[in-house]
C-alpha positions as CSV (number, residue, x, y, z in Angstrom):
1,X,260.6,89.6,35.7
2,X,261.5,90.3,38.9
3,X,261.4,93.9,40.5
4,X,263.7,95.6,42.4
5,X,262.6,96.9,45.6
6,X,263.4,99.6,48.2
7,X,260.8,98.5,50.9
8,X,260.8,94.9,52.0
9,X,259.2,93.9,54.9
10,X,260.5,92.1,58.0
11,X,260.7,91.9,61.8
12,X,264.3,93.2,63.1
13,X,266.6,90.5,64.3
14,X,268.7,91.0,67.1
15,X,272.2,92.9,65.9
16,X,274.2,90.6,67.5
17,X,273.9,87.8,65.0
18,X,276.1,89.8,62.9
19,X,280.1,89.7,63.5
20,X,282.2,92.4,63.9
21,X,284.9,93.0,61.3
22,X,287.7,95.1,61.8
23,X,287.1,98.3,60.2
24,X,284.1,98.2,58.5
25,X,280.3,98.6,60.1
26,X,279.0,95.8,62.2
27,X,276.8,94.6,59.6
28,X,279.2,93.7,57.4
29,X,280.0,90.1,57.2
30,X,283.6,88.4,56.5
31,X,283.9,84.9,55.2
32,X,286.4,84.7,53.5
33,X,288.3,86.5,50.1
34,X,285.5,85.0,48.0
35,X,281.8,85.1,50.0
36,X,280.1,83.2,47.4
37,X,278.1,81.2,49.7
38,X,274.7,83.1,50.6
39,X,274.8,83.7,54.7
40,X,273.0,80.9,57.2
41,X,271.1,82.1,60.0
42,X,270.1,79.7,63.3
43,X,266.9,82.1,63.7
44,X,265.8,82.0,59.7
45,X,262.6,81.7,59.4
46,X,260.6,82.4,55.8
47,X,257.4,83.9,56.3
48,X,254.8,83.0,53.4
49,X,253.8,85.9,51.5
50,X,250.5,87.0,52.4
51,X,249.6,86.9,48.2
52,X,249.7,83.2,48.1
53,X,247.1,82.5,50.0
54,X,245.6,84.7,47.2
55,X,246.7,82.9,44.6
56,X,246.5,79.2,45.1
57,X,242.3,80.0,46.3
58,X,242.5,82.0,42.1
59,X,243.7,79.1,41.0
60,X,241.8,76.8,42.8
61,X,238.8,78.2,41.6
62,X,239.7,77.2,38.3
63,X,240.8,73.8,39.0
64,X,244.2,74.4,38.8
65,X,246.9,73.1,41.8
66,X,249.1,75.8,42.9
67,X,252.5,74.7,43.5
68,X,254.7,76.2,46.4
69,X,258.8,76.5,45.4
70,X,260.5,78.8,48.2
71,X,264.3,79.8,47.8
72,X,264.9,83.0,49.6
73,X,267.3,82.3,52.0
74,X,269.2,85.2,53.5
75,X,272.1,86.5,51.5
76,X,270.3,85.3,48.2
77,X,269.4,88.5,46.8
78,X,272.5,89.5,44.9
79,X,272.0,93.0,43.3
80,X,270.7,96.0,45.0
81,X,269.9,99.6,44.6
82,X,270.3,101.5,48.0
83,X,269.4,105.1,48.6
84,X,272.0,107.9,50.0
85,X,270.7,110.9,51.9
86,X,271.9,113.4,54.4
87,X,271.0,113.1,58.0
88,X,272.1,113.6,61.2
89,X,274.2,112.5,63.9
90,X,276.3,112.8,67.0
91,X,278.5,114.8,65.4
92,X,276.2,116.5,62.7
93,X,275.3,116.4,59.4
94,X,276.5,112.7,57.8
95,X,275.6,110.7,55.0
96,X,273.0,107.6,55.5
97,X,272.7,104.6,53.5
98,X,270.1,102.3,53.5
99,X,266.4,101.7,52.5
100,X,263.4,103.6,52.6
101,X,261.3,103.2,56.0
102,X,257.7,101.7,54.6
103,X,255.7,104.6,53.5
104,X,258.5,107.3,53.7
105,X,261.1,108.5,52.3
106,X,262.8,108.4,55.6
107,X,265.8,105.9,54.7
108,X,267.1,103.7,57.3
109,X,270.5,103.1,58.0
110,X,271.4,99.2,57.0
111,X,273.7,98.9,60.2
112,X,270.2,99.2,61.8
113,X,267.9,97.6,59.6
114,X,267.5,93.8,59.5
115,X,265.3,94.3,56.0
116,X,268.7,95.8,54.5
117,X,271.5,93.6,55.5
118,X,269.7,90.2,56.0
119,X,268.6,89.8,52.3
120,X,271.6,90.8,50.8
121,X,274.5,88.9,49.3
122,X,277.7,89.3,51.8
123,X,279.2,91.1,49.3
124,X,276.7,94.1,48.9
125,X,277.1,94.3,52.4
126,X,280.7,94.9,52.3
127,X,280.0,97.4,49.3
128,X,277.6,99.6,51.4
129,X,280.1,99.4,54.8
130,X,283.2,100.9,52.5
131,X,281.2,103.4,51.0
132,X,279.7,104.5,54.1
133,X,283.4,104.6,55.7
134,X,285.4,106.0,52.4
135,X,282.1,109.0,52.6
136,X,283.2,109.8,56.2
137,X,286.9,109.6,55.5
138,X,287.1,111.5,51.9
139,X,284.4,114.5,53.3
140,X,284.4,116.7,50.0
141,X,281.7,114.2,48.5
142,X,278.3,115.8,49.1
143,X,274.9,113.2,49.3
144,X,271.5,114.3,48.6
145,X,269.3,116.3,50.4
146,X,266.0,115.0,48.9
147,X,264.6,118.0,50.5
148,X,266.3,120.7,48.8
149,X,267.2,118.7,46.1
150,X,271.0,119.0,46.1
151,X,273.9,117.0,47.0
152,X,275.6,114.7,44.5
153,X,275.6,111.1,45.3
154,X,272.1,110.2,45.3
155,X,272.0,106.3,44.8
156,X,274.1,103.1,44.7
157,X,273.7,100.2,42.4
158,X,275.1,97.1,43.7
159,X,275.8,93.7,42.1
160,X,277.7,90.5,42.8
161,X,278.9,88.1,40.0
162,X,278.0,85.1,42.1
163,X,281.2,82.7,40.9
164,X,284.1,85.6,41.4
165,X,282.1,87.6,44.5
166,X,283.1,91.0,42.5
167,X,281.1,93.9,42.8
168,X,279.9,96.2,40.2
169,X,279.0,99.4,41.4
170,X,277.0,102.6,40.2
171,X,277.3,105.9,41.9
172,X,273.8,107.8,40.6
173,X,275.2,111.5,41.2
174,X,272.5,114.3,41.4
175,X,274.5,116.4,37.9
176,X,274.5,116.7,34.3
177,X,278.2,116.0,33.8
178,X,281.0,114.4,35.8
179,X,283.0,117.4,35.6
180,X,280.2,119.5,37.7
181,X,281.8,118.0,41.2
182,X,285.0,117.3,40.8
183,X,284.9,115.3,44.1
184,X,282.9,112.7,42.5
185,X,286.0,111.2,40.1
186,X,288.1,112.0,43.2
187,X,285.9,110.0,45.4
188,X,285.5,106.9,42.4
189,X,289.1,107.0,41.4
190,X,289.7,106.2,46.2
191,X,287.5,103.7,45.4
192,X,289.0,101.7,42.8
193,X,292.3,102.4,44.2
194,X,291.7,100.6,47.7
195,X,289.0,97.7,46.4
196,X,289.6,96.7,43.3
197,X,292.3,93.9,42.0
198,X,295.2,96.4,42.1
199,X,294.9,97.0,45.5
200,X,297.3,95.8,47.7
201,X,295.4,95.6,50.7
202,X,293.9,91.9,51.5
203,X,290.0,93.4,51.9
204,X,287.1,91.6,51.5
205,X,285.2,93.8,49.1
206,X,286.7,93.1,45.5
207,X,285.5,95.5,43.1
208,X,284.8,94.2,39.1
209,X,283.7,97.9,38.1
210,X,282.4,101.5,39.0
211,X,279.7,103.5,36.8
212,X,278.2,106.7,37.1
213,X,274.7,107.4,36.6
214,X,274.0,111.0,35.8
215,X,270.5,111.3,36.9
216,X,269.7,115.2,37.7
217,X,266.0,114.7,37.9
218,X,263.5,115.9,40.6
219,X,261.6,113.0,40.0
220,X,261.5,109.5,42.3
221,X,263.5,108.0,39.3
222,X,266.4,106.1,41.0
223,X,268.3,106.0,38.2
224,X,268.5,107.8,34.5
225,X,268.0,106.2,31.2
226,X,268.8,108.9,28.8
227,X,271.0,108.9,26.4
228,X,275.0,109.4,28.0
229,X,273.7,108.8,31.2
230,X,275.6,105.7,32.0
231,X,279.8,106.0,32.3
232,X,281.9,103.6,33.0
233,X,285.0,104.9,35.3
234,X,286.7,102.4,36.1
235,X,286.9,98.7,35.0
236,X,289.3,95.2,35.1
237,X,292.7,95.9,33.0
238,X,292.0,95.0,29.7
239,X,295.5,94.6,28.8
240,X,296.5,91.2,26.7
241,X,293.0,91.1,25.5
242,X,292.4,90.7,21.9
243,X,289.5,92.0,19.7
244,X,287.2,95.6,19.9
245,X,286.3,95.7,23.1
246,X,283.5,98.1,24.3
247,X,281.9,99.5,27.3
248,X,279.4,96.5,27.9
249,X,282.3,93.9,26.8
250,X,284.8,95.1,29.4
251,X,282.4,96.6,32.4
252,X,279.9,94.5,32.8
253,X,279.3,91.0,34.8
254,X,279.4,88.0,33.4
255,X,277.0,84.8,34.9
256,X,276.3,81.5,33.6
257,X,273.4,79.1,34.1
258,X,273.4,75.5,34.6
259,X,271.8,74.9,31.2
260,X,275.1,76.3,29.4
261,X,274.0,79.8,28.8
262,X,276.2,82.6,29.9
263,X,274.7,86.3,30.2
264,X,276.3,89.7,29.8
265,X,275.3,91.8,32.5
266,X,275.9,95.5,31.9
267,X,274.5,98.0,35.1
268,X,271.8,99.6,32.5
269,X,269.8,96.0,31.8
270,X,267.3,94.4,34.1
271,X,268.8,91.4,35.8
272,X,267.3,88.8,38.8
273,X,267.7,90.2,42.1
274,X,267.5,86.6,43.2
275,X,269.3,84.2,40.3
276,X,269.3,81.1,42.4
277,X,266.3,81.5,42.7
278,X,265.6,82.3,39.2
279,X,267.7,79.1,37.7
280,X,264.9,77.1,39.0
281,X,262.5,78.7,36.7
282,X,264.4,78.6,33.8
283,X,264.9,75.0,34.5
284,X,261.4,74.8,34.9
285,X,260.5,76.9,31.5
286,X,263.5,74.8,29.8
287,X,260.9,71.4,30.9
288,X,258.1,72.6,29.3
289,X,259.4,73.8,26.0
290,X,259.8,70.5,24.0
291,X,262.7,69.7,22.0
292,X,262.7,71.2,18.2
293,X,260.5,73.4,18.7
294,X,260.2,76.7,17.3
295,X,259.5,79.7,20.0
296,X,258.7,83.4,20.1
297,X,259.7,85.4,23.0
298,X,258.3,88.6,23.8
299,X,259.8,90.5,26.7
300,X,263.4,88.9,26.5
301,X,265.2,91.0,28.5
302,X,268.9,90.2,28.2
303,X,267.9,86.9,27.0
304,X,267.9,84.8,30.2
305,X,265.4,82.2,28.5
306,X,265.8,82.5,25.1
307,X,269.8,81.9,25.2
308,X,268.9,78.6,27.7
309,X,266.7,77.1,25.0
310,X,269.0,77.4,22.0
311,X,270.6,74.6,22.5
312,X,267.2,72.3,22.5
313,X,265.2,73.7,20.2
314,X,265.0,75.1,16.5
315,X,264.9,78.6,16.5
316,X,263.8,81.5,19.1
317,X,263.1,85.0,18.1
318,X,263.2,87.2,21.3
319,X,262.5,90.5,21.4
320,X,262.3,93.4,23.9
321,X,262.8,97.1,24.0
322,X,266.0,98.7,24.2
323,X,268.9,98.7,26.1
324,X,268.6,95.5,26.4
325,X,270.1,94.7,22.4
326,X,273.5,95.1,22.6
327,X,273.8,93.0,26.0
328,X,272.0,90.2,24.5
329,X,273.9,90.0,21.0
330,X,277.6,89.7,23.8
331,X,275.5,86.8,25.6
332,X,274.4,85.3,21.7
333,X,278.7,85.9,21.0
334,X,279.9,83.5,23.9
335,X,276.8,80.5,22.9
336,X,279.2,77.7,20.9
337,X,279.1,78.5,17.2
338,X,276.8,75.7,16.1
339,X,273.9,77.3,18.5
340,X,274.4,81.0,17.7
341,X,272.7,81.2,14.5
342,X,269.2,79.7,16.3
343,X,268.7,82.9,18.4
344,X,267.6,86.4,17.2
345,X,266.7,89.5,18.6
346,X,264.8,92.1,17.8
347,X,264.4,95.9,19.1
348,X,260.4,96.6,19.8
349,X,257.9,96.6,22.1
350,X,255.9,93.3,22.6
351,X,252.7,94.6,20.9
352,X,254.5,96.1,17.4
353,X,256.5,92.4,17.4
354,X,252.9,90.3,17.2
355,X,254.1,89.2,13.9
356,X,257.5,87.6,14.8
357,X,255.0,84.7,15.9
358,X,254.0,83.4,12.7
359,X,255.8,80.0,12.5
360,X,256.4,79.7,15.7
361,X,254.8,77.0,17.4
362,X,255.6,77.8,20.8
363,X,255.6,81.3,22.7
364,X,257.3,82.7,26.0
365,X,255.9,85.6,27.9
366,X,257.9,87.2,31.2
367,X,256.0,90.5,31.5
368,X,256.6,93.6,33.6
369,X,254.1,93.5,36.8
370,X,251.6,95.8,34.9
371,X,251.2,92.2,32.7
372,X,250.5,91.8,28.6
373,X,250.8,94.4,26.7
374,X,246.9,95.0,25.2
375,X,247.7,94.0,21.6
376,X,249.9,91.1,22.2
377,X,246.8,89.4,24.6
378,X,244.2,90.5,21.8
379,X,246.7,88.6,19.3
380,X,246.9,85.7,21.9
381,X,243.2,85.5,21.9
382,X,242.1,85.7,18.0
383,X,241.3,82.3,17.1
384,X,241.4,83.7,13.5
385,X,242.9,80.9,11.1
386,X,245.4,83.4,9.5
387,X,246.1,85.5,12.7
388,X,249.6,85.9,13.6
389,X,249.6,83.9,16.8
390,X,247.5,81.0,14.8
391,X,250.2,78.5,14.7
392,X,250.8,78.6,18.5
393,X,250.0,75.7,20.9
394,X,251.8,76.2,23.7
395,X,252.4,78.9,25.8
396,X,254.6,79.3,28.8
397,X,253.6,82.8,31.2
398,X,256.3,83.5,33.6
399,X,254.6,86.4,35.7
400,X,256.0,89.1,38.3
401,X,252.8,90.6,38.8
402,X,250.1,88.5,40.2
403,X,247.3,90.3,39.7
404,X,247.7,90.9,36.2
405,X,248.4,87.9,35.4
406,X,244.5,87.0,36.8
407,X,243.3,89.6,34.5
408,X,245.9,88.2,31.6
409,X,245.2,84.3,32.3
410,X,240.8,84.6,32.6
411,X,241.0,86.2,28.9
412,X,243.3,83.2,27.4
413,X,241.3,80.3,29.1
414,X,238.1,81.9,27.6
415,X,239.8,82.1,24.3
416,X,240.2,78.7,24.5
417,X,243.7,78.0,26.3
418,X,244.0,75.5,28.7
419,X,246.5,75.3,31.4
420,X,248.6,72.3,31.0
421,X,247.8,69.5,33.8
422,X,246.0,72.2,35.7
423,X,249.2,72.9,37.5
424,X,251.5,75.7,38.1
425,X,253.9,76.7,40.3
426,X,254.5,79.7,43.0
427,X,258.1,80.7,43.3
428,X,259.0,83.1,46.4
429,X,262.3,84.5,45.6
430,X,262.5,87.2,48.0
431,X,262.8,87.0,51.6
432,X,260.2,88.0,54.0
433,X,258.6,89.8,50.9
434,X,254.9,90.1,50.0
435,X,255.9,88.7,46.6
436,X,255.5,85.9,44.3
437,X,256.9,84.3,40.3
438,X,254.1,82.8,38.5
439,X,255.1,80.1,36.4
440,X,252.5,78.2,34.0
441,X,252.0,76.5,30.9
442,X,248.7,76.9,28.6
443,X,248.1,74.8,25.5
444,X,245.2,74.9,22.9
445,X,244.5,73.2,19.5
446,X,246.1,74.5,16.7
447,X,244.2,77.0,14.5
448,X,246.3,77.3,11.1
449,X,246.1,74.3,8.6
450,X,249.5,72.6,8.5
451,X,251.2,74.1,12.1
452,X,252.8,71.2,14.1
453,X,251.0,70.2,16.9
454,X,253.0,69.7,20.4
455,X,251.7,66.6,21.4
456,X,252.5,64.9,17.4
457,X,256.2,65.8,17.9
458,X,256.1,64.3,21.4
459,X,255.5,60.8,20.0
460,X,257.6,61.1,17.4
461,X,260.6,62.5,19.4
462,X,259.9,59.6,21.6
463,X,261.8,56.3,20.7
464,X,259.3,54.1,22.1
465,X,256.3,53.7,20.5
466,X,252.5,54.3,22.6
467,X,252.4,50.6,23.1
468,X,255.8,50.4,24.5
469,X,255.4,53.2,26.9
470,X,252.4,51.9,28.3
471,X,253.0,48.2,28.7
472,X,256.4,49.4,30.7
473,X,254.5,51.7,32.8
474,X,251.4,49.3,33.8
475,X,254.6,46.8,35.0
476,X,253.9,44.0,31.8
477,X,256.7,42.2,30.3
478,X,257.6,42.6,26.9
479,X,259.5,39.9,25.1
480,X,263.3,41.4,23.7
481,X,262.3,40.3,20.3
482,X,258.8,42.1,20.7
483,X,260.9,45.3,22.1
484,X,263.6,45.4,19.2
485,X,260.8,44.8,16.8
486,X,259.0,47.9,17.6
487,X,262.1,50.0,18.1
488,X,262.6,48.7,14.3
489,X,259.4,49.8,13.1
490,X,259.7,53.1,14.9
491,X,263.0,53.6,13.4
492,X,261.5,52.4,9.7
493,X,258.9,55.0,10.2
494,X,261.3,57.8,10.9
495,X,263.4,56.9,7.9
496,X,260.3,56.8,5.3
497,X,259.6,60.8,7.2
498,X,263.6,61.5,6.1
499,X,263.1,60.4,2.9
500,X,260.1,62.5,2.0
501,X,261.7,65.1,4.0
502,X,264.5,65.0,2.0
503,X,262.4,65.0,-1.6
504,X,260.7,68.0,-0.6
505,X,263.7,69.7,0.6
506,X,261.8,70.8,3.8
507,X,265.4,71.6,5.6
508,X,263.5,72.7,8.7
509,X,261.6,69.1,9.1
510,X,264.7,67.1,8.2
511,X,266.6,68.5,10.9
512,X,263.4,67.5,13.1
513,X,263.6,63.6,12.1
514,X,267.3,63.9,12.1
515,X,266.9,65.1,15.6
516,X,264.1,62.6,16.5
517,X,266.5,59.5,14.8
518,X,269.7,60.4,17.4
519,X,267.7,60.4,20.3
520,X,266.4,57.1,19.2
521,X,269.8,55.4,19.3
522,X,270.8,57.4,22.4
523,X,267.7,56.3,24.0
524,X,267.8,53.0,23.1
525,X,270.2,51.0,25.8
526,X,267.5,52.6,28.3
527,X,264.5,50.7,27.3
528,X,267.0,47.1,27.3
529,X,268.0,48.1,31.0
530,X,264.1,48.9,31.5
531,X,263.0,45.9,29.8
532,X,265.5,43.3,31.6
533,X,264.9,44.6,35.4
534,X,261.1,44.3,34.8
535,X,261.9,40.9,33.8
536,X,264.0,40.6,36.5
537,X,261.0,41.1,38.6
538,X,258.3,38.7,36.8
539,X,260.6,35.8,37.2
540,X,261.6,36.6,41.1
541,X,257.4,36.9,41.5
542,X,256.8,33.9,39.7
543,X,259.3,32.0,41.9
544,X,257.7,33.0,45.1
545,X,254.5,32.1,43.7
546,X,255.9,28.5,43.1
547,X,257.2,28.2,46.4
């Protein structure tokens, strides 16, 4: 997972990179109606983190190559949580909106604060600018004096949906009820009047939504997850739509990954600060998990990897705790029909849902920074033949938390996992931050009698047979009738599994030499084109030989 931040570190760049737009602070950058593009800087350049350095020599110590991915350019980082305070200026007491300075609780205007503005998607920019200016100009709107704890508007929440540039925003107000200040739906209902679709005015903020957060705690708590806490005030006209539509169905963002997978993206879920960024892992997760298999996910979240990988594999059961649920079951609704019924969900923490692993023979781990949960890594460890996690060989750890993920990854390799190719990879996703996503794969032998064993349903989802793959890497020429031949017998041999299949009524394996038959005859014109260019290139040899 990947953790949203008030302190990033940075050296200021010089203000007058940024244009001025009419209107708005100078921060604030217009492209164009739709920003989607993330902002280009002459002067960018990424600083390593300093945990790296601290990683690759952990992982070198255990033979494993640490692999360096970087994509944190500036404007990447598309949802934000900025802090609202009263302070000072020329002309008195004013609200300021920005991050906490390092160590403090001193917050920073983002006009003035390169770490603020720079990171950010153009369109959070925009967001803070016209709050900052609507503040000024509405004046009955009080912000928070952390010091005597008063004032209403306490936070913002800000996120872009990256193909529409819309803005979903959440006001967290410093009261128990709306109805307390009366200002604050005065001061939303401005809002949405000026910025969002039925506004008349050509701005460059575009509002999808406003929430409210009611978070009346003393504590450092941005934002409130009791019960009624979250209200949705204002949202896109809902007019002409068919079907029950709900909070989360109408208010929330919607995004969609290049594997298919489209997410559901209500204010109250945890979502990637960075999803560029965070495609790339997925992709990489979607690589290592093979196809057909069967996975258990703990720590699901709103279901960014389990929803990719329903459309390749058999069945994942994710799980997380709430409020997470209902989000993920409208991502599961807009999967194609035929894929739907592959992915579950289930309400618990990761330790009480050990036992969703039994059958599985692949599992998928994105833990908070604090790492695994206790139980789960005692389950992970038990080489016990009848344990719950006995029938898992593979298992992919995505990690936000370096250092427990040291802890975490020394207690499965003496267990007996291994990690796969003694390689992982290093993902910085946030810019100029002291930060780092930990992506690897472990495998081990299996444990329970009768599990399926990863590397036995490579070769058979393969349509060439060991032979064949080898002569065609090591450059030798196989004859066409020799190649057809053993694409025959490879065929014959997944038939004489259907058959079996089918007399034992094992619906699970039948769909797995169904699957492995299909990608047989889709794979099939490959090896000819393979086989005819090395050909190609034995007869152009052997004529410059003869010359």
């Amino acid at each position: 997972m990947i953790a949203l931040s008030l302190s990033l570190t940075s050296a200021l760049l010089p203000r007058h990179h940024w244009p001025r737009h009419q209107g708005l602070p100078r921060f604030a950058i217009h492209r164009s109606r739709c920003c989607c593009r993330p902002l280009s800087m002459v002067e960018f350049h990424p600083e390593v983190p300093h945990l790296l350095a601290e990683a690759q020599s952990f992982f070198a110590g255990r033979g494993v190559q640490l692999h360096v991915v970087t994509a944190a350019p500036p404007g990447s980082r598309t949802t934000s949580r900025i802090a609202v305070r009263t302070g000072t200026g020329a002309g008195g007491r004013c609200a300021v909106l920005g991050l906490f300075e390092e160590g403090t609780h001193k917050v920073l205007p983002c006009e003035e604060d390169s770490r603020c503005h720079v990171p950010h998607h153009p369109a959070i920019n925009q967001a803070i600018a016209a709050v900052s200016s609507e503040l000024k100009a509405f004046g009955a709107l009080s912000t928070y004096d952390e010091a005597r704890q008063r004032g209403t508007l306490r936070y913002l929440q800000i996120s872009v949906e990256r193909s529409s540039c819309k803005v979903q925003l959440t006001l967290v107000a410093n009261l128990g009820t709306v109805e307390q200040d009366p200002a604050l739906p005065r001061f939303v209902d401005r809002l949405w009047a000026r910025y969002s679709d039925a506004s008349s005015q050509a701005l460059p903020l575009q509002l999808h939504s406003i929430w409210v957060n009611l978070n009346p705690s003393a504590t450092n708590n941005i934002v409130s997850y009791e019960p009624g806490s979250w209200i949705l005030m204002h949202a896109p006209d809902t007019s002409g739509m068919s079907g029950n539509l709900d909070e989360i169905s109408i208010g929330s963002l919607v995004e969609t990954f290049r594997a298919g997978a489209s997410f559901v993206l209500p204010p109250f879920v945890f979502r990637q600060a960075n999803l560029d960024g965070f495609e790339r892992i997925v992709a990489e997760v979607r690589e290592a998990i093979h196809p057909a298999a069967r996975v258990v996910e703990w720590y699901a979240g709103v279901g960014a990897f389990g929803l990719s990988l329903a459309s390749q594999v058999e069945w994942v059961r994710c799980s997380d705790i709430n409020p997470s649920h209902a989000a993920f079951e409208a991502s599961r609704a807009l999967l194609p029909k035929e894929v739907r019924g592959r992915v579950s969900y289930a309400v618990g923490a990761a330790a009480e849902r050990v036992e969703d692993a039994r059958g599985a023979d692949v599992a998928l781990v994105d833990p908070p920074r604090k790492g695994l949960d206790e139980g789960l890594l005692q389950a992970l460890c038990d080489t016990h033949i009848n344990s719950a996690c006995a029938n898992l060989c593979t298992l992919v750890y995505v990690s936000c938390g370096f250092r427990a993920l040291r802890r975490d990854l020394d207690a499965l390799l003496s267990a007996g996992w291994r990690v796969r190719g003694n390689e992982a990879t290093a993902h910085c996703l946030f810019w100029r931050a002291n930060h780092i996503e930990t992506v690897l794969v472990l495998e081990r032998s299996q444990l329970a009698q009768g599990s399926r064993h990863h590397k036995e349903d490579y070769m058979l989802q393969s349509p060439l047979s060991l032979q064949m793959q080898v002569s065609l890497q090591s450059g030798m020429s196989l004859s066409v009738s020799d190649l057809a031949s053993q694409l025959d017998r490879s065929r014959a041999t997944s038939m004489k599994k259907m058959k079996s299949t089918k007399n034992s009524r094992n619906a699970s394996q039948l769909n797995d030499v169904q699957h492995v038959l299909q990608r047989s005859r889709d794979q099939e014109h490959h090896v000819t084109r393979r086989q005819r260019r090395l050909a190609s290139k034995k007869r152009n040899n052997d004529h410059r030989a003869g010359r």
